[in-house]
ZAMAR-887102 format. One record per residue (C-alpha): residue number from 1; residue in three letters; x, y, z. Coordinates in steps of 0.1 Angstrom, whole numbers, plus 5000, padded with zeros to 4 digits. Each point is the difference from the previous one (the first is absolute). Layout:
<sites>
+-------+------+------+------+------+
| rovex | nunu |   xx |   yy |   zz |
+-------+------+------+------+------+
|   NUM |  ALA |    X |    Y |    Z |
...
+-------+------+------+------+------+
</sites>
This chain:
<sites>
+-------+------+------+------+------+
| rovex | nunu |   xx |   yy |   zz |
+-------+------+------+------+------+
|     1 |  UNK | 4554 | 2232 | 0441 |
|     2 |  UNK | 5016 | 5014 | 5031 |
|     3 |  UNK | 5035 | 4980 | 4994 |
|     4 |  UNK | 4997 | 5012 | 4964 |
|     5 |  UNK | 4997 | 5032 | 5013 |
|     6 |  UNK | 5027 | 5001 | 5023 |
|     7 |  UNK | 5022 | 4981 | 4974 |
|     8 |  UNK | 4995 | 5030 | 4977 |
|     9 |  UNK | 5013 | 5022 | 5025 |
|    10 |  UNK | 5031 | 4982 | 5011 |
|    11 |  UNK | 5010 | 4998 | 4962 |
|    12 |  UNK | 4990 | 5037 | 4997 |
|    13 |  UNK | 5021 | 5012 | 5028 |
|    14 |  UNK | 5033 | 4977 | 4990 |
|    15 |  UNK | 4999 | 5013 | 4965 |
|    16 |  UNK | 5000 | 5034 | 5015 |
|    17 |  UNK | 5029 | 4990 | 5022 |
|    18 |  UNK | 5020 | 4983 | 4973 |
|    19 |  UNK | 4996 | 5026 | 4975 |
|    20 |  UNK | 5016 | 5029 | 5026 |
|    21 |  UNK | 5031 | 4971 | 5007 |
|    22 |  UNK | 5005 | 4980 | 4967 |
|    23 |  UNK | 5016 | 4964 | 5007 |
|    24 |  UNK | 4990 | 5003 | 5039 |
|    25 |  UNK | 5013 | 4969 | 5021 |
|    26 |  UNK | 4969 | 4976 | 5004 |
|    27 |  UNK | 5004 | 5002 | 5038 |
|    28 |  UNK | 5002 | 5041 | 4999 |
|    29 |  UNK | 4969 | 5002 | 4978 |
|    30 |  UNK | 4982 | 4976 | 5022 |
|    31 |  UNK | 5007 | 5022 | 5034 |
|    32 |  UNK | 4991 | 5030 | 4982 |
|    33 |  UNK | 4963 | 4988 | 4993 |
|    34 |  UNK | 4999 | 4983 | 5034 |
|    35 |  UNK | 5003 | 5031 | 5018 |
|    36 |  UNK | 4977 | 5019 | 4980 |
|    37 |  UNK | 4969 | 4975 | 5001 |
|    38 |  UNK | 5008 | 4985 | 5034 |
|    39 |  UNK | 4992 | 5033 | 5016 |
|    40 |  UNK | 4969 | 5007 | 4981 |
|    41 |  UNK | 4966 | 4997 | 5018 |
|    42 |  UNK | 4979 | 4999 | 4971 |
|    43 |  UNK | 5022 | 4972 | 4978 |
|    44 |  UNK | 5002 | 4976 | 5035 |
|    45 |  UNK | 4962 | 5005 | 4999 |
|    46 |  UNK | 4999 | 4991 | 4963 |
|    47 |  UNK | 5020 | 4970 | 5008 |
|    48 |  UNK | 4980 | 4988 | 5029 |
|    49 |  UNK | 4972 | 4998 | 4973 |
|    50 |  UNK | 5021 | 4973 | 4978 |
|    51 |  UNK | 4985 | 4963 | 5010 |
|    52 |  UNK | 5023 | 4971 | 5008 |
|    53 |  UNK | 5001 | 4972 | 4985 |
|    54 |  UNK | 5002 | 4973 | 5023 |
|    55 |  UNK | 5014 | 5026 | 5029 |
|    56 |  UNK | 5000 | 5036 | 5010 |
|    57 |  UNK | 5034 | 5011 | 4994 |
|    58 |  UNK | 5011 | 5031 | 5022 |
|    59 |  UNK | 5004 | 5033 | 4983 |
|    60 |  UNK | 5037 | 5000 | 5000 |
|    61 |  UNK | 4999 | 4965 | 4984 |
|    62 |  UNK | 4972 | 5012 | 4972 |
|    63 |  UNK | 5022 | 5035 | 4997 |
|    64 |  UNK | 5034 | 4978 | 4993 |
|    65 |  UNK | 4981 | 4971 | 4974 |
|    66 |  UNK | 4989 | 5032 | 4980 |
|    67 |  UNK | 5029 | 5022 | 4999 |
|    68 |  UNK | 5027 | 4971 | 4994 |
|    69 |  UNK | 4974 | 4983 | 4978 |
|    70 |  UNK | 5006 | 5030 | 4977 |
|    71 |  UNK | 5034 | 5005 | 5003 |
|    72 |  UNK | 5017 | 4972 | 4973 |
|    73 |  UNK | 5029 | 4982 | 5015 |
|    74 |  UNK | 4994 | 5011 | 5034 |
|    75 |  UNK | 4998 | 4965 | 5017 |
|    76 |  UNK | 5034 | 4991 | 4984 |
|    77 |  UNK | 5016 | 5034 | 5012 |
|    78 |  UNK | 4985 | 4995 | 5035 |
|    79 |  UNK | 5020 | 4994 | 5032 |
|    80 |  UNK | 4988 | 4977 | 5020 |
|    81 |  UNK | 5024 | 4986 | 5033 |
|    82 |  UNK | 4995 | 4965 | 5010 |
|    83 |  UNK | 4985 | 4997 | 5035 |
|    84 |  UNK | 5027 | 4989 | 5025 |
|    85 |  UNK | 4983 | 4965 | 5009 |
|    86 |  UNK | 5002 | 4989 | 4961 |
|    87 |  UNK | 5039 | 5019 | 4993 |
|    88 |  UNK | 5018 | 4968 | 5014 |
|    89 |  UNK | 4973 | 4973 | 4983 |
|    90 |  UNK | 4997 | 5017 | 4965 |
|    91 |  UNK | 5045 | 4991 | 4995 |
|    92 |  UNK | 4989 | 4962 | 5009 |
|    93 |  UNK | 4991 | 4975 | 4973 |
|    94 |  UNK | 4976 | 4984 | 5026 |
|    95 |  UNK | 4964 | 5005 | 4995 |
|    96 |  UNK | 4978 | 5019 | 5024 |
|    97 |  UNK | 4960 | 5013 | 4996 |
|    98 |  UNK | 4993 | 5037 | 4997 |
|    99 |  UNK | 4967 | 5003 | 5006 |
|   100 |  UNK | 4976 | 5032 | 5005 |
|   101 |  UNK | 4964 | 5012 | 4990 |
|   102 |  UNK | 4988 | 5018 | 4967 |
|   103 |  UNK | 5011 | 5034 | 4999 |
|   104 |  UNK | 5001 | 5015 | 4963 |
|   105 |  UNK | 5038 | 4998 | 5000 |
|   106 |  UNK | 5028 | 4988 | 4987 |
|   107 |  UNK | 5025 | 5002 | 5028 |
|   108 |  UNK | 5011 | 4963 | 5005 |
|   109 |  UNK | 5004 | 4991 | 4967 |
|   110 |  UNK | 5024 | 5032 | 4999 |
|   111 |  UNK | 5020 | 4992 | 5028 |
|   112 |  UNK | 5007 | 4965 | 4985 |
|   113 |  UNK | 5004 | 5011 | 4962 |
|   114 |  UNK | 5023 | 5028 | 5009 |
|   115 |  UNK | 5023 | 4979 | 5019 |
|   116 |  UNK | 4992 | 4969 | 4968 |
|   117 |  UNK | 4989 | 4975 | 5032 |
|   118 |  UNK | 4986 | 4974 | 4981 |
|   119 |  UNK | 4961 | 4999 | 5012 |
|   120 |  UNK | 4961 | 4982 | 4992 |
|   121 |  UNK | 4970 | 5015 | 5012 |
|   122 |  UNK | 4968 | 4983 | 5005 |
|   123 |  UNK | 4971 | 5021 | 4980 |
|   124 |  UNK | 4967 | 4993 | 4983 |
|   125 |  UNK | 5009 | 5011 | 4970 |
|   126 |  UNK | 5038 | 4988 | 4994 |
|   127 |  UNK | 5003 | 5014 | 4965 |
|   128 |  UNK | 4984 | 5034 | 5006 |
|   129 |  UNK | 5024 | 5008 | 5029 |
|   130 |  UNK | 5028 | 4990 | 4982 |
|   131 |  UNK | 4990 | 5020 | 4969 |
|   132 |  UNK | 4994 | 5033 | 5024 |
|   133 |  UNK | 5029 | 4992 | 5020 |
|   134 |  UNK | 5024 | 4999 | 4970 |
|   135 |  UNK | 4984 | 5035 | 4987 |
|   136 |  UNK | 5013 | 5019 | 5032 |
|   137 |  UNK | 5031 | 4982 | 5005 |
|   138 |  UNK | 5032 | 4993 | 4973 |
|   139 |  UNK | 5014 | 4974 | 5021 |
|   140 |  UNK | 4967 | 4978 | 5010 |
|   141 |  UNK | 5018 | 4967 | 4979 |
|   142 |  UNK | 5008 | 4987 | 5041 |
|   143 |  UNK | 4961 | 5004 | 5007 |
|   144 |  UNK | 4975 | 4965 | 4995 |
|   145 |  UNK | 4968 | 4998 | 5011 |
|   146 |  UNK | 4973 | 4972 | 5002 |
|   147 |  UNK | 4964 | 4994 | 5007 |
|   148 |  UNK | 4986 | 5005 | 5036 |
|   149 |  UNK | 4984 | 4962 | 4997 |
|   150 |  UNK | 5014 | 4967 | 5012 |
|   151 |  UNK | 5018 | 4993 | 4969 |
|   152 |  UNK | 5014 | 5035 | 5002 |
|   153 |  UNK | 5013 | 4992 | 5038 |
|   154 |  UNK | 5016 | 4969 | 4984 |
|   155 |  UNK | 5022 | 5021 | 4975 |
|   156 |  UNK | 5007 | 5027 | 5029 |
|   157 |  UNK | 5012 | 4972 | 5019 |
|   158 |  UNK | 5022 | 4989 | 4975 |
|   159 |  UNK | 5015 | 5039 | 4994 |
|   160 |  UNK | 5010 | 5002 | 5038 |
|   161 |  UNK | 5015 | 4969 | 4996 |
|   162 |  UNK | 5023 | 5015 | 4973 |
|   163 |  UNK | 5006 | 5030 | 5018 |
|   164 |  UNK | 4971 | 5027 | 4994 |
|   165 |  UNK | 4987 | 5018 | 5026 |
|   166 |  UNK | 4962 | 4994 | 4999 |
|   167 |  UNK | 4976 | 5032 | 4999 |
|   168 |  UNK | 4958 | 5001 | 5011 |
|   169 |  UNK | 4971 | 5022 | 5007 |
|   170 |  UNK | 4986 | 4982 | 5027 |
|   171 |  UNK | 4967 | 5023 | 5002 |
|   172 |  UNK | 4973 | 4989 | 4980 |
|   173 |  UNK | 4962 | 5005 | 4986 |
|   174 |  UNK | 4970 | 4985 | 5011 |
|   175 |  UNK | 4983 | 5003 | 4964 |
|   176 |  UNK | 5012 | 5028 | 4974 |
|   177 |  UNK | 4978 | 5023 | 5010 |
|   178 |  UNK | 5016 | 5001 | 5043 |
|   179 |  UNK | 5031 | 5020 | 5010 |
|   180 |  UNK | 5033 | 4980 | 5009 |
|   181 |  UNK | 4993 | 4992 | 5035 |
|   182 |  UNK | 5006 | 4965 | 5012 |
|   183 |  UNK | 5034 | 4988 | 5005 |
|   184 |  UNK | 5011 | 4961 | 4990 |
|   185 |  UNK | 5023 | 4985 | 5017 |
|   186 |  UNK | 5008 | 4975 | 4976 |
|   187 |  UNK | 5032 | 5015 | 4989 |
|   188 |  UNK | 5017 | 5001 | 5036 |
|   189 |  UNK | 4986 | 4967 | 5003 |
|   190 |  UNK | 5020 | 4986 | 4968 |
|   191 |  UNK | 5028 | 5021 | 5015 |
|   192 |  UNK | 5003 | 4977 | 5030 |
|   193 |  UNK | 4995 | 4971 | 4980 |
|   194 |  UNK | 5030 | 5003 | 4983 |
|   195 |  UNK | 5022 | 5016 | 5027 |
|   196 |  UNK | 5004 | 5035 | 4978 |
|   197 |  UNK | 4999 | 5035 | 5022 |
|   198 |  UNK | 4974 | 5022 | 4993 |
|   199 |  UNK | 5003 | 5039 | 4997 |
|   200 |  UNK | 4965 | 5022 | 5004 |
|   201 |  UNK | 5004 | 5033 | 4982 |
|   202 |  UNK | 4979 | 5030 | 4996 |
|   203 |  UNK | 5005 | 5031 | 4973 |
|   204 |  UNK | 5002 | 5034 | 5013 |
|   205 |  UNK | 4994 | 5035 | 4987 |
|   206 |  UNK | 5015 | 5025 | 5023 |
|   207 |  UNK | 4986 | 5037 | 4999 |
|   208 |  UNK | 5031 | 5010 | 4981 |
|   209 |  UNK | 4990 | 4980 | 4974 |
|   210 |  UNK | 5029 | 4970 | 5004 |
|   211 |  UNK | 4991 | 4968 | 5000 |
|   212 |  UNK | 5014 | 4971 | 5024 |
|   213 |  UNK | 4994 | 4963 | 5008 |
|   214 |  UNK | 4992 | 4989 | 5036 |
|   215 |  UNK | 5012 | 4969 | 5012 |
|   216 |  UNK | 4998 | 4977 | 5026 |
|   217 |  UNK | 5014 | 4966 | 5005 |
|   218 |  UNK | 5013 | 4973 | 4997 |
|   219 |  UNK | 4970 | 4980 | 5008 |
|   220 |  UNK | 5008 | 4962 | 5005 |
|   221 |  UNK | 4976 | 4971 | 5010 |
|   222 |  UNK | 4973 | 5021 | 5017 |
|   223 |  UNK | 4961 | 4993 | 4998 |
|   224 |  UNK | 4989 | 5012 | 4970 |
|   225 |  UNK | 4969 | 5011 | 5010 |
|   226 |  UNK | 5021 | 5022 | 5028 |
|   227 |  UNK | 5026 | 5010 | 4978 |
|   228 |  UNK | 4972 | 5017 | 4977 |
|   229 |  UNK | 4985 | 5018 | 5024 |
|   230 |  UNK | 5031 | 5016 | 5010 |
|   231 |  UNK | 5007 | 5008 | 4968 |
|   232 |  UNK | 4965 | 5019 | 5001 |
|   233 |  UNK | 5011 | 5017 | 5028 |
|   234 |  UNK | 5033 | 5009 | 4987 |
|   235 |  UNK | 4982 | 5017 | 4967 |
|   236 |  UNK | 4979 | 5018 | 5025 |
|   237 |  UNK | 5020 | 5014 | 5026 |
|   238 |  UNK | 5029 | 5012 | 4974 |
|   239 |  UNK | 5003 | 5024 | 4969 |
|   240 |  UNK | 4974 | 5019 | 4987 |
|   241 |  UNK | 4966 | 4980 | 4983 |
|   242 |  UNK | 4979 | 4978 | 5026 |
|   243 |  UNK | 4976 | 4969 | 4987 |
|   244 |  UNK | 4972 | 4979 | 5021 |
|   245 |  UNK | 5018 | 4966 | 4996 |
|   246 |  UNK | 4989 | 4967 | 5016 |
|   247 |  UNK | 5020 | 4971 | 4995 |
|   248 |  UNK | 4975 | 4969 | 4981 |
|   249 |  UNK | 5013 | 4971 | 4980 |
|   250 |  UNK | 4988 | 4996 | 4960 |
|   251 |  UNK | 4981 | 4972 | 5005 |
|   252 |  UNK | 4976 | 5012 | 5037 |
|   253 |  UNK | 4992 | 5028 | 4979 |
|   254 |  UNK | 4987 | 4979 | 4968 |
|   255 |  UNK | 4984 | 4980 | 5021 |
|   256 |  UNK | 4980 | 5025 | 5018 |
|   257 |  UNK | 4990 | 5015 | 4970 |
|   258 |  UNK | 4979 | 4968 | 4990 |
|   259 |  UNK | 4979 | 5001 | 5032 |
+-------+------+------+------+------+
</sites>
């Protein structure tokens, strides 16, 4: 109800913008609303109202999913730089790991399609993500993705082997019902395995309303278990939105979930 709500008024208030300025730049419209709604008390309270699903995504990151949600094109049209630590790697046909917890964004994926670096991602839902990915992006034919299973680490292993850089959500659910808050470190571990460098990422919303990727690495044959907790750190002590993360492996928490 209250996302419908707030929905509602984000499409009100950018019809009443593009009517004024016909054929407004995507960007232009999208700052216009921004500044509006980000300095309204009573819509940041509506959106504080809207639940998460999986998370509870700051109010800069729920104000930019529903303004750019209903602005068509605007993901294409967006300007995103590449972080400094990837710039060098992302001209390289050798394979590294991008790696980084659920946010609600699209940010990596547009880093790598608008520069056509050939990339997999490791989802849950391979066919979904592909089919949303290729509705906000012309050029997704350099994206793949595969599932987050054994088999599916087979195939991404393969891709980097080819090239692709290799893309995960490391944070993960308890049961459907729980927020993403345990950390696997399964994918630095694979990482180490096959001598690829790993990159930890984290999308920001600034106040003005741009969006950025944080970066940190590279991240070479370090304990796993270490390595994702520094990562936690990383997500915590930079950028705007802050999660209760603890690092825990698949498996201890299936296990412990049959005791």
């Amino acid at each position: 109800m209250y996302k419908k709500l707030a929905n509602s008024i984000v499409r009100l208030l950018l019809a009443l913008r593009a009517r004024t300025r016909p054929r407004m730049p995507s960007q232009t419209l999208f700052d216009s609303a921004w500044q509006s709604l980000h300095a309204s008390t009573a819509f940041r309270k509506l959106v504080s109202l809207i639940p998460g699903r999986g998370r509870q995504p700051s109010f800069n990151e729920h104000l930019f999913s529903l303004i750019s949600g209903n602005i068509p094109g605007f993901y294409d049209a967006l300007e995103l730089p590449v972080p400094a630590p990837l710039q060098d790697r992302m001209t390289r046909p050798q394979a590294f790991v991008i790696l980084h917890f659920h946010d609600g964004s699209s940010f990596v994926s547009k880093i790598l399609i608008d520069r056509g670096r050939r990339f997999t991602r490791i989802v849950v839902d391979p066919e979904s993500y592909l089919r949303t990915l290729g509705g906000k992006f012309a050029g997704a034919a350099c994206a793949r993705a595969v599932g987050a299973d054994m088999f599916g680490l087979a195939l991404a292993l393969k891709a980097a082997r080819q090239g692709d850089a290799i893309c995960c959500a490391i944070d993960y659910k308890e049961n459907k019902r729980a927020p993403y808050s345990r950390v696997s470190p399964v994918m630095i571990e694979f990482a180490n395995r096959n001598g690829l460098d790993v990159f930890f990422v984290k999308s920001n919303i600034r106040d003005s309303g741009r969006a950025e990727l944080l970066c940190w690495g590279p991240f070479r044959d370090i304990d796993a278990e270490a390595c994702a907790e520094r990562f936690i750190d990383l997500f915590n002590t930079h950028g705007e939105s802050r999660r209760a993360l603890t690092v825990k492996y698949p498996g201890d928490a299936a296990r412990e979930s049959r005791r």
